[in-house]
N, C-alpha and C positions, 0 to 999 in steps of 0.2 A: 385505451392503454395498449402498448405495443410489448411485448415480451420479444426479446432477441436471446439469439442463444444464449451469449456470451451472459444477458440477464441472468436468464433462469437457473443457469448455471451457481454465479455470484449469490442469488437468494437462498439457492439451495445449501451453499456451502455455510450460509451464516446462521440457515435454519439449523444445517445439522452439529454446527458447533456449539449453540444453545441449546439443544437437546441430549448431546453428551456432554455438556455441562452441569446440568439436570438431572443425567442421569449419573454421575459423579459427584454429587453434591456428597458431602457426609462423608468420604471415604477418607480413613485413616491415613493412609500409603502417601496422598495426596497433601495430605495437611502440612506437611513441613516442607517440602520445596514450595508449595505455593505461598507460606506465610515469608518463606527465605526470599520470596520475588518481594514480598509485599514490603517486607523491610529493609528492600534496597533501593536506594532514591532515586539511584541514576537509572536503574530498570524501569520505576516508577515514571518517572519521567520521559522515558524513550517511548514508554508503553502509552502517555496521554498523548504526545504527537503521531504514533501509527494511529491511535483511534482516529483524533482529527482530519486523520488523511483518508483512513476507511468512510469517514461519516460524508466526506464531501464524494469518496467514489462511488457511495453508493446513491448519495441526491445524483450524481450523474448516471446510474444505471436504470433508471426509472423512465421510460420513453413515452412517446406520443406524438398522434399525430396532430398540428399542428392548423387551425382551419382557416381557410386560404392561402394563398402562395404557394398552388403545387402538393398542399398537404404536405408540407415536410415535416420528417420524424426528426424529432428532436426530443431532448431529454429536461426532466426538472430544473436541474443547473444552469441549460440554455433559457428556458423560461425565464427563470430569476435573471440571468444576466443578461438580458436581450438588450440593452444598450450596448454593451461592450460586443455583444456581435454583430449589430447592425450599424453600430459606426465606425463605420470604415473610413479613413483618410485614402490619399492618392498613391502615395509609397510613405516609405520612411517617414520615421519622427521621432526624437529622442524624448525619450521619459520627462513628465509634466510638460512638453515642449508645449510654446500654441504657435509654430511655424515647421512645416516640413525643416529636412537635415539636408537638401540640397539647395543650393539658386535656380531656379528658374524664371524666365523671359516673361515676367506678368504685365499684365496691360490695365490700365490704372482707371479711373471712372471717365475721366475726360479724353478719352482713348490713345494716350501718351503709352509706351509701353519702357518699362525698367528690367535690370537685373538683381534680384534679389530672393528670397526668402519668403514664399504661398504660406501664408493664413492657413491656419487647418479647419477646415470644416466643419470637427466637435472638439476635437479638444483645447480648453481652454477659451468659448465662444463667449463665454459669459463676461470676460474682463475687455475692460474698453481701452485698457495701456495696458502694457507688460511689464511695466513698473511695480504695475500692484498686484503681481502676482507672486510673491514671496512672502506676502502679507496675509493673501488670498490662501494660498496651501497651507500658512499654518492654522489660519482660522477654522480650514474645514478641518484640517488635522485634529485640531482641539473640539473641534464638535463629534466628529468621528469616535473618537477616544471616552470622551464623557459618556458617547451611548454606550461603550464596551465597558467604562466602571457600572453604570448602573446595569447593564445584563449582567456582569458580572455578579454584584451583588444580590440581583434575583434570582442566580442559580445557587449562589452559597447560602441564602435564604432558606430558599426549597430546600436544599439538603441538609442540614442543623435542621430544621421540623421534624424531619422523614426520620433522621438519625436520633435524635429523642426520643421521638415515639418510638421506635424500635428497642433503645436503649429501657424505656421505661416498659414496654413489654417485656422486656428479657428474661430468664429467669436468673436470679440471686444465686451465687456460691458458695459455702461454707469452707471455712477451713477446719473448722473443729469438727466434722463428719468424718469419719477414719474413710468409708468408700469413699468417699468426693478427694480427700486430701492421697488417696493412693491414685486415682486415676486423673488429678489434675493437680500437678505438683506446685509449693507454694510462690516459684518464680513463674510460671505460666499462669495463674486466678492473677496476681501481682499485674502481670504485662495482661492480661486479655480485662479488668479492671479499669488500666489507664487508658487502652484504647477504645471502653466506652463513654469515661469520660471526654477523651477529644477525640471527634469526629476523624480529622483528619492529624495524625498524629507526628507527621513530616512536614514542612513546609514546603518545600520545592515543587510537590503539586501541586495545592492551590497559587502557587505562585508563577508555575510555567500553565493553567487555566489561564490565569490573569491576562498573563502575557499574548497568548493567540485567540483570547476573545476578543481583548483592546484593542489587536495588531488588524485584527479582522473587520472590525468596523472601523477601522482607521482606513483601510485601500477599502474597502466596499462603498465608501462617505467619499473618495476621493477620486475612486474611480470615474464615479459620474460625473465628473467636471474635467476629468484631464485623461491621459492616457499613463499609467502609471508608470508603468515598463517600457512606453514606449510602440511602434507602429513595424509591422513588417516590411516586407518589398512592397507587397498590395495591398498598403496599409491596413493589414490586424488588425487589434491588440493584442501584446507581446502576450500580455495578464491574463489574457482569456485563453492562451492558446498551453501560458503553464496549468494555468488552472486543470481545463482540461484533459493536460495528458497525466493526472493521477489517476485517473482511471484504467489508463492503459498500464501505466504502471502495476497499479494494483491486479486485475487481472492477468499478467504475463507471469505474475509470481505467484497470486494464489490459484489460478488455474491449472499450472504447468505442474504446480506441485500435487494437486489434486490427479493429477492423470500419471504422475510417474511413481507417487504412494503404491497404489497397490501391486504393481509387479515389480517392486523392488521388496514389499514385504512380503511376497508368496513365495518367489523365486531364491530370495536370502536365506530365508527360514529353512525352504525345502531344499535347497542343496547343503546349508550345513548340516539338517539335522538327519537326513534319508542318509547323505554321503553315496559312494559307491557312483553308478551311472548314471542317477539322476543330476548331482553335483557335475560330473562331469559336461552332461548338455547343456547346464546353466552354464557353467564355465565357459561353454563354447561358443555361446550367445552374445555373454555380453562381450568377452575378448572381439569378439569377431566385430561385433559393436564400436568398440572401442579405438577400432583399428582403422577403424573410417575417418575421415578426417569430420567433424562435427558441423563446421562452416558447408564444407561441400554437398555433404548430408540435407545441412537444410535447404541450401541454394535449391539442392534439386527439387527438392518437396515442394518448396513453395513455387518454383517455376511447371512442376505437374498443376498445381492448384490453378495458379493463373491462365494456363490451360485451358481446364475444364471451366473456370468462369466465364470465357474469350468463348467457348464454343455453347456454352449456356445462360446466354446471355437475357432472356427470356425471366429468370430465374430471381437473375440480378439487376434488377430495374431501378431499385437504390441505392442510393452511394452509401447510404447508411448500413443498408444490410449486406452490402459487398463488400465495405470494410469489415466489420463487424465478423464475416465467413471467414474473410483471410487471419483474421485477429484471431478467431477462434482454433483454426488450425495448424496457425505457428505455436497456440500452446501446446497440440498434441506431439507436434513437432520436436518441442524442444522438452515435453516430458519423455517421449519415447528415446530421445538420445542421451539424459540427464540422470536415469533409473540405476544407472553400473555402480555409481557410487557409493550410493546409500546399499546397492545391494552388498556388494565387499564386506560395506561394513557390518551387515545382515549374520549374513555366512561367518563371517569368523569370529562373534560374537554369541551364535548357537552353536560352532563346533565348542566352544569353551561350557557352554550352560552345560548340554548338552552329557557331558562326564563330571556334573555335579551330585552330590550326595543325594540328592534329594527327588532330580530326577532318574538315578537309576535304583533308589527306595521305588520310584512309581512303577516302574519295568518289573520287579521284583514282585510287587503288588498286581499286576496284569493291567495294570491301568493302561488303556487304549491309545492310538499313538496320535490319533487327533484330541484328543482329550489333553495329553500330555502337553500336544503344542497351542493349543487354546487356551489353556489353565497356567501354564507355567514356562513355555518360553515366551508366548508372546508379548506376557505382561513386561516381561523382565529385559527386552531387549525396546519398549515402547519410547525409554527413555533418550535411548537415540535417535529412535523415527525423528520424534519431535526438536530433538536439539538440529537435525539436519534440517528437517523443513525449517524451522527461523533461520539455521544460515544460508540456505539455499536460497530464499525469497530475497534475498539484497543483490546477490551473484545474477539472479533472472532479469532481474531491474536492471542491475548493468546489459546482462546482456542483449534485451531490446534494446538498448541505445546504441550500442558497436553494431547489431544487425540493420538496423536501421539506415545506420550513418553508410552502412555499404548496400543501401538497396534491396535486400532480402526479409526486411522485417513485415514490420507492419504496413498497411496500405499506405498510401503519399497522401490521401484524403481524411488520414485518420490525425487526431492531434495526440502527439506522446514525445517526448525530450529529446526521441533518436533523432525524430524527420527535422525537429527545431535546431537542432545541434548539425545535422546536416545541411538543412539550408542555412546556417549561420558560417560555415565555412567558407563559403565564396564571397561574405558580407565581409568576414576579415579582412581582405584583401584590397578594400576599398577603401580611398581617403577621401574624406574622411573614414575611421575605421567604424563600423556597425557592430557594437557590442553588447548592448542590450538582449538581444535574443539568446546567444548563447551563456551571457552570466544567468538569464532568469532560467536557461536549462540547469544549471549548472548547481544552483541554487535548489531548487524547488527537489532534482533528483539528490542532489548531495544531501538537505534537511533528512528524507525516506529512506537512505541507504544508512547515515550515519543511523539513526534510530534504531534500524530494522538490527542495525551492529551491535549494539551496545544492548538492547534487548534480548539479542541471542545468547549472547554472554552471560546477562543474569542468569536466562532460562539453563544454560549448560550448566553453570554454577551452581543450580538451586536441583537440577534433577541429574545430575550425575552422580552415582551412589557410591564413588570412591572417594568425591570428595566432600559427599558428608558421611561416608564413615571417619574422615581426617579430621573432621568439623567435631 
C-alpha cells in the first residue's frame, strides 16, 4: 500500500472529525442545531449525497502499487473499474454508441475498402445487430436495478435490526417523575418516543438511498457492456474520468479549507480581541493580501512549483506522485490566499464578544487572557468557522474548475471537471458537436456543489444563534 500526501492528509482529516465527534458526544450547546439539521429534509438529503461522494473519494484515496506493467500506482476505485480504464476505443464515441462519432475509410474483409462508421472495440461488442440494442440496454438496465432493490433492502434490513436493538436497549422515560418531567419537557419524551419507534422518521432519505443505490448499480451493470457517457478524443471513458475527478473535488475543498482554518482563526481572534498594534499588522497582512490579484497569485506559485519539479526531476518519476505534489500545493495555495475572509469575519465578531457582560465580569475576576480566549470567545464565534467552511467548500470546487480550465490548476494528468471542461471546449466547436464530456462535467460537479449549497444553509440555519434566538 502506497500513502501519498494528499492520502494521508484526507485520512487524517476524517480521523480527526470522528474523534471530535467523540469527543462532543453528549454536549448540551450542540443538541439543538444538530436535531434542527436532523429535521430538516432537504439538509437531510444534501447531506446523504455529500457522503455518497465522500465514500467514492475516499475508495479512490487508497493506493497501490499495481504488479506488473511498470508497477503502476493506482488506487482501489481503479482496481474495481479496470474495465472502464483499459478499454479504450480509438477517439470519440457517443454514449451507449457501438460505432465511433466520425466516418472513417474502413477496409472490409474481402479487402474492399468503404466510408463509414468503425465498430468499437468494447463497447457494445456483445450485440450482433444494433437493432437489438435498445432491447439490450433495457434488459441490463432491469438487472442492474433489481440488484440495487435488493442491496437496497439489505441495508434497510441491517439497519431496522441495529435500530431495535438499540431501541430495546434504551432506557424508559417517565412523565410522572417531577426531575425527568423538569429536565425533558413533555413535547421532547413525545418527539424523542416517536423517533424510536420509526427508525427513519422522514422519508426523503430512505428514498434519495434508494435512488443512488439503484442508479449505481444501474451504470456499474451497464458500464460493462457499453460506454455510458460516451469516449474522449483518445477514446476514454467519459464515466470513468467523472468518476474520478471526485476526488479532486473533494480534496481542493476539504484540504484548502483545512490549511486556511487556522490562521484565519488565530489571526481573527487576536486582532480583534488584543486590538491596538497587533490588529493593526493583521490588518496589514491580509489587506495587503487582498490587493493582489488571486488569479496572478497562483499563476505564479504554481509556475515556481513546476519549476522546481522540471529541475527535480529525480524526485518525480511518477506521473502519479507528480500530480498528486502539484494537487497538493495548489491547496496550500489557494488556502493561503482564501484565509482574509473568514478572518474579517473573525475580527469583527470578537470586537463585538469582546465588550460583553460576561467577558469583562472575567477581567474583573483576573481570569487570564488566554483562558478568556479559550473558554469564551472561541466557543462562541465557532459557529461561524463552521458555517464558512461548508460555504467555502462549494466556491473551492468551483474554483478548480475555472483554474483548470485556464491552465494553472491541477496537473493535465490528473482527472478533475476543470481539465474535462477544458478539453471539452475545442470538442464544442466541432460538427458534429462533442457534448458528452462537458454535460457529464457539468453534471457530476453541479450534483457536489448544489448539495454542498443547500447543506450549508441548513447548517447556517441550525447554528446561527440569532436565528434560534427568533426560533
Amino acid at each position: 500500500m502506497i500513502i501519498l500526501w494528499t492520502d494521508g492528509l484526507i485520512f487524517a482529516l476524517i480521523l480527526s472529525i470522528l474523534g471530535l465527534g467523540f469527543a462532543l458526544r453528549g454536549k448540551e450547546h450542540l443538541q439543538r442545531p444538530l436535531h434542527t439539521i436532523a429535521n430538516n429534509k432537504v439538509g437531510m438529503v444534501s447531506l446523504v449525497v455529500l457522503v455518497f461522494f465522500v465514500l467514492i473519494g475516499l475508495l479512490d484515496s487508497v493506493h497501490f502499487k499495481q504488479q506488473g506493467a511498470g508497477n503502476e500506482i493506482i488506487s482501489a476505485l481503479d482496481y474495481w473499474a479496470t474495465p472502464l480504464r483499459t478499454h479504450s476505443e480509438k477517439t470519440y464515441s457517443a454514449p451507449f454508441a457501438t460505432t465511433l462519432y466520425s466516418k472513417e475509410m474502413m477496409t472490409l474483409a474481402d479487402g474492399s475498402t468503404v466510408w463509414g462508421y468503425p465498430r468499437l472495440q468494447f463497447g457494445g461488442q456483445h450485440l450482433a445487430d444494433d437493432s437489438d440494442k435498445l432491447a439490450d440496454i433495457l434488459q441490463k438496465t432491469a438487472v442492474g436495478g433489481f440488484k440495487g432493490v435488493v442491496s437496497f433492502m439489505a441495508f434497510m434490513l441491517v439497519y431496522f435490526i441495529v435500530a431495535m436493538r438499540q431501541s430495546s436497549n434504551a432506557p424508559v422515560l417517565h412523565e410522572d417523575a417531577g426531575a425527568s418531567t423538569a429536565a425533558f419537557p413533555r413535547q421532547s419524551v413525545g418527539t424523542m418516543k416517536d423517533e424510536e419507534r420509526v427508525p427513519f422518521s422522514f422519508q426523503p432519505v430512505p428514498c434519495t438511498l434508494f435512488i443512488l443505490i439503484t442508479l449505481s448499480y444501474v451504470l456499474i451493470h451497464l458500464s460493462g457492456y457499453y460506454h455510458v457517457l460516451g469516449t474522449d478524443k483518445v477514446g476514454e471513458d467519459v464515466f470513468y474520468q467523472a468518476i474520478k475527478s471526485i476526488r479532486t473535488g473533494l480534496v481542493i475543498g476539504t484540504l484548502t479549507t483545512l490549511i486556511m482554518l487556522p490562521m484565519a482563526i488565530i489571526f481573527g481572534i487576536l486582532a480583534g480581541f488584543f486590538r491596538g498594534w497587533v490588529d493593526d499588522v493583521i490588518q496589514y497582512i491580509y489587506t495587503t493580501l487582498n490587493s493582489i490579484p488571486s488569479v496572478l497569485l497562483i499563476a505564479a506559485s504554481m509556475l515556481m512549483v513546476q519549476v522546481y519539479m522540471a529541475n527535480h526531476e529525480a524526485d518525480f518519476t511518477s506521473v502519479v506522485v507528480r500530480s498528486d505534489t502539484r494537487l497538493l500545493f495548489l491547496c496550500l495555495i489557494l488556502g493561503i490566499t482564501n484565509w482574509t475572509s473568514l478572518c474579517r469575519l473573525l475580527r469583527a465578531e470578537t470586537l463585538k464578544l469582546r465588550e460583553m457582560e460576561y467577558i469583562q465580569a472575567a477581567y474583573s475576576l483576573g481570569v487570564k487572557q488566554h483562558t478568556i480566549l479559550l473558554r469564551h470567545i472561541l466557543p462562541n464565534v465557532m459557529h461561524i468557522v463552521l458555517i464558512s467552511v461548508v460555504l467555502d467548500f462549494s466556491s473551492l470546487v468551483l474554483a478548480e474548475a475555472v483554474l483548470s480550465y485556464i491552465n494553472i490548476g491541477v496537473d493535465p494528468t490528473t482527472n478533475s471537471w476543470g481539465n474535462m471542461i477544458n478539453g471539452a471546449r475545442l470538442e464544442m466547436a466541432r460538427e458534429p458537436i462533442v457534448w458528452w464530456s462537458l454535460s457529464a462535467a457539468f453534471v457530476f460537479m453541479f450534483a457536489l456543489v448544489l448539495a454542498a449549497n443547500l447543506f450549508a444553509d441548513t447548517v447556517q440555519d441550525a447554528f446561527d444563534p440569532r436565528r434560534g434566538a427568533q426560533k
